[in-house]
N, C-alpha and C positions, 0 to 999 in steps of 0.2 A: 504493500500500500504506500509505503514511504517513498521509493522510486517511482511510482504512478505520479505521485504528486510534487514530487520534483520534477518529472517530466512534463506535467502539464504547465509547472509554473514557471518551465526554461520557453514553452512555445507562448509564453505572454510576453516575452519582449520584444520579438518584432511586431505582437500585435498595436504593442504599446509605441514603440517606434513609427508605426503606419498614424495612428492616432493622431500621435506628432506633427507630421506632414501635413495631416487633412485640418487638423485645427489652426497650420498658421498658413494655409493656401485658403482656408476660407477667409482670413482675414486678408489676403488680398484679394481677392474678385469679388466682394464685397464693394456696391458701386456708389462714385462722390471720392471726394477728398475729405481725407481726414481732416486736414490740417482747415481744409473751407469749414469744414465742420464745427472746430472747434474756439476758429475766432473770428465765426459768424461774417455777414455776407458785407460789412463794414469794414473789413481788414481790409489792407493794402499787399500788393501779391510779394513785399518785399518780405514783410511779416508772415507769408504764408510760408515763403519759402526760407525764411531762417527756422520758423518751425518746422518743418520738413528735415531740415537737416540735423534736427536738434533731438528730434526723434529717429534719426537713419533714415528715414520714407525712401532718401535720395541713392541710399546702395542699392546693389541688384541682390533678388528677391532671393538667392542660394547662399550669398554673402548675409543676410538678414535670417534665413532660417538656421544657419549654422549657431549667429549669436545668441539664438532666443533657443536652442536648443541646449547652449550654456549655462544659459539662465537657469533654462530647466533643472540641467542639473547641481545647479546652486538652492533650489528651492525658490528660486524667484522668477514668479508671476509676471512682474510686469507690476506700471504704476498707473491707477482705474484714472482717465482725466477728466470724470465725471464726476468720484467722488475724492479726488485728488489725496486718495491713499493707497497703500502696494494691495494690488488684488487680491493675493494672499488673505490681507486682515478681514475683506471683504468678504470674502468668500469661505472665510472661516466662521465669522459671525451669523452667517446665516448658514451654513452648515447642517449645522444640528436640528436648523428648524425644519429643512429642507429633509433632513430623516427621519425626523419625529412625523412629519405627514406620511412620507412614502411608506414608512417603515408598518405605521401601525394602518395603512390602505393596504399592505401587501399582505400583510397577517389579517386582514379582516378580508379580502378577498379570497386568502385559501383556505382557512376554516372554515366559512362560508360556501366556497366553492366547492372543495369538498365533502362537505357534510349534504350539500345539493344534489349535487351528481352522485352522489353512492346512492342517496336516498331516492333518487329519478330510474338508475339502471338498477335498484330490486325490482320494479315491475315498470319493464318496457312497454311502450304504447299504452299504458295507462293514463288517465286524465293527468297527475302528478309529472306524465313523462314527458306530456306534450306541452303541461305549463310550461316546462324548463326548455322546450325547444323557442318558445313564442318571446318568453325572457328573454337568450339569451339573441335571439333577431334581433328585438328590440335594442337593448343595451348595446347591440356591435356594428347598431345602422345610427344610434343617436351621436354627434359630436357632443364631444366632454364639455367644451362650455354653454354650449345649450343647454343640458343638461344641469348645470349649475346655477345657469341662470335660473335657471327653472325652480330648482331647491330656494333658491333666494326671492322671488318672488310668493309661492308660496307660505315658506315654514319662516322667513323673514318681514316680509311686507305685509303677507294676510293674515298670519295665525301669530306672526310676535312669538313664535317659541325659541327661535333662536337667534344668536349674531348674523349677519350678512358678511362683513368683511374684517379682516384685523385680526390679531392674534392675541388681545388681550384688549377688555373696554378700556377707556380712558381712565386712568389709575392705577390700574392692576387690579386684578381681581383670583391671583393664585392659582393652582392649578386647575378648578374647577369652572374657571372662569375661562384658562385656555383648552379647557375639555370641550365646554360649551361651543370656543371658536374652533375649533377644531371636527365637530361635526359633519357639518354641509361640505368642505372642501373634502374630505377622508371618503364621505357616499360616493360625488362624485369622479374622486379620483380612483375609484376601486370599484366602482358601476361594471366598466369596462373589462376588466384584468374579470374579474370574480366570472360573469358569462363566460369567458374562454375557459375560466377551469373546470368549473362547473361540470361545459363539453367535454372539455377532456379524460374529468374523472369519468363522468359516464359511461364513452369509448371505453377505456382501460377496465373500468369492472365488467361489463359485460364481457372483456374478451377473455375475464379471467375467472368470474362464475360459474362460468358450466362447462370449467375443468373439471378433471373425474376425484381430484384431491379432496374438491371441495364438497362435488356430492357422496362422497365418505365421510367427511366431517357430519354431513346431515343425516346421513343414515344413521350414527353410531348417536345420534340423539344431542349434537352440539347446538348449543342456540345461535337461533338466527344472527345474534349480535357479534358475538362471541364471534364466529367462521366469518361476515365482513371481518371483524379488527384483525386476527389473527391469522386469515389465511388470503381473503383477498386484497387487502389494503396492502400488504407488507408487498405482493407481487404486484400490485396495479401502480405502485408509485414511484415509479422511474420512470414513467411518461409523464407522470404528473410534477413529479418534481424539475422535469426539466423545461415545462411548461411555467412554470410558475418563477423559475429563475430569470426566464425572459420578459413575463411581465413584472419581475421585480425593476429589472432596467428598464422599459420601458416606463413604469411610473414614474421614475428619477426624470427622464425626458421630458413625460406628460404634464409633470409640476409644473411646468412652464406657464401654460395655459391657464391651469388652476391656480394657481398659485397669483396671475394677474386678474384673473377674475375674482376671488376674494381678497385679495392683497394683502395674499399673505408673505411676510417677513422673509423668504428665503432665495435659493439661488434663480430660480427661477425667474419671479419678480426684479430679482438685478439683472438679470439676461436680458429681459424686456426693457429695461431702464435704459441699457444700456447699448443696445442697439437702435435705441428710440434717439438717442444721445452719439451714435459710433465712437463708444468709448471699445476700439478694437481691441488693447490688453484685457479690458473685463470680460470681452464676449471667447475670448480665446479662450482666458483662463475656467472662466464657467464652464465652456463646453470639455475641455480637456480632462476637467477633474469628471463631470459625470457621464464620458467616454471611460475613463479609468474607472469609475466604477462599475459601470457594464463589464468591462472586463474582468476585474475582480470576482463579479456576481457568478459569471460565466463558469469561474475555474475554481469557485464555490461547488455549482450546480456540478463540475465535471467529476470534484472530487467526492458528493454525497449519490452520485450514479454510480460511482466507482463501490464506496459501500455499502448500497441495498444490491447490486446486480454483478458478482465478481467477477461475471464473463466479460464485463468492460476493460478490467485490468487485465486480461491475458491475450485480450485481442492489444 
C-alpha cells in the first residue's frame, strides 16, 4: 500500500506542473490591459507603460512564466493590486471559509446521497425509485445560482427563516449564527453533487445485490439492514467513492458562483472581485490553489480505491 501511494503521489507532479502552465497562460489571454486597468482610463500611456515594466508585463511570456514559477517555489503568490496585499494572506483568510462550505456541502451531499440511492435501488421501478430518477433531472438541469436565488427568495424574502447573504449578521452572532448563514448557500451548493451520487449509489447496488453472496446472507436469515451495511455497501463503494471525490473538486470550483450569490467571505467571492477588478496575481493564485486541491482530492480518492478494492494496487 505504501509504494501504491508513493507512486500515485510521484504522478502528481507533472500534474501539478501542467496546472502551473494553465494558470499563468490564463493570465495572459485574458483580454485588456492590465496596467489600462488599473490606472483607469485617465492615465497617460507614459504611466501605463512605467507600470508595465514595473510589473514585467514588458518581458516575453517564457521569461515571465519561469519567474512566477520561482515564486512558486518561494511560496509566493504574487501581490493582489486590488487588495494591495501578497495573495497568499488573501487567500489564506478566506480559506477556511471556502472549506467550511465545500466541506460540510460535500458531506451533506454523500450521506445524503447515499442513504438515497441505497434506499431507491432496494426496490427498482418503484414509486421511491422513480422519485429519485425525477430529483435527480431536476437538480442536474437547474443552474446552481438559480437555484439559490431561489432558496433566497423564498426561505429569505417570504418566510424570514433564514439569512440571505453574509457569513455572520452584523455583530457577530457565534457559531449559530454562522450555522444559520451557512444554510441556503450549503443546499444549494450540494443540490447538485448529492443527485449524481445518489445515481451513482443506485447503479453500484443494484449491480451488487443480486450477487449470489448476498442472496446467502438472506437465506441464512440476515437482516435486510444488516446484508446493505455489511455486504453490499463495502462492495458498491468504489464507484461511489470515486464519484464523490470529483464532486468534492468540483464544489471547491462551484463556490464561485455560490459563494457570489450569497457573498459569502471566501475564495471564490475574491475570484469574482477580482477579475471584476483584473487583479491577475489574485485570479492566478485563487485558481492554482483550488486546481491543487483537485489534485490533492484526486490522489485522496486514488488512494481510498486502492483500500476498499486491492485489485487496484496490483494492477
Amino acid at each position: 500500500m505504501l509504494t501504491f501511494t508513493l507512486r500515485r503521489a510521484l504522478h502528481m507532479l507533472p500534474v501539478i506542473l501542467g496546472v502551473t502552465i494553465a494558470t499563468f497562460g490564463l493570465g495572459q489571454i485574458i483580454p485588456g490591459d492590465q496596467a489600462s486597468a488599473l490606472l483607469g482610463p485617465t492615465a497617460s500611456e507614459a504611466d501605463r507603460q512605467a507600470l508595465r515594466e514595473d510589473l514585467g508585463l514588458d518581458e516575453p511570456a517564457v521569461s515571465r512564466y519561469f519567474t512566477y514559477l520561482g515564486s512558486l517555489f518561494d511560496g509566493d503568490l504574487g501581490r493582489s493590486l486590488s487588495f494591495g496585499r501578497p495573495v497568499s494572506e488573501v487567500l489564506s483568510d478566506r480559506l477556511l471559509n471556502t472549506l467550511l462550505l465545500s466541506g460540510t456541502a460535500i458531506v451533506l451531499a454523500a450521506v445524503v446521497g447515499v442513504a438515497i440511492g441505497t434506499w431507491a435501488a432496494q426496490k427498482p421501478g418503484s414509486p421511491r425509485d422513480r422519485s429519485l430518477t425525477v430529483g435527480v433531472l431536476f437538480f442536474n438541469s437547474v443552474p446552481s445560482f438559480w437555484f439559490g436565488l431561489v432558496l433566497i427568495i423564498v426561505f429569505s424574502l417570504q418566510l424570514r427563516m433564514l439569512p440571505a447573504t453574509g457569513m455572520t449578521s452584523i455583530g457577530g452572532g457565534g457559531a449559530l449564527d454562522v450555522a444559520a448563514h451557512m444554510v441556503l448557500p450549503v443546499i444549494t451548493l450540494a443540490a447538485w453533487s448529492l443527485a449524481v451520487i445518489a445515481r451513482m449509489t443506485r447503479s453500484s447496488v443494484l449491480e451488487v445485490i443480486g450477487n449470489d453472496y448476498v442472496r446467502t446472507a438472506r437465506s441464512r436469515g440476515v437482516g435486510e439492514f444488516r446484508v446493505i451495511v455489511r455486504h453490499v455497501l463495502p462492495n458498491a463503494m468504489p464507484s461511489v467513492i470515486t464519484v464523490i471525490g470529483l464532486q468534492a473538486g468540483f464544489l471547491l470550483s462551484g463556490a464561485v458562483l455560490t459563494e457570489t450569490v450569497f457573498s459569502w467571505p471566501g475564495i471564490g467571492l475574491a475570484l469574482h472581485q477580482a477579475i471584476s477588478a483584473r487583479d491577475i496575481p489574485l485570479v492566478q493564485g485563487g485558481i492554482l490553489v483550488i486546481a491543487i486541491a483537485f489534485v490533492l482530492i484526486n490522489f485522496l480518492v486514488d488512494v481510498l480505491q486502492a483500500y476498499f478494492n486491492p485489485k487496484i494496487k496490483l494492477a
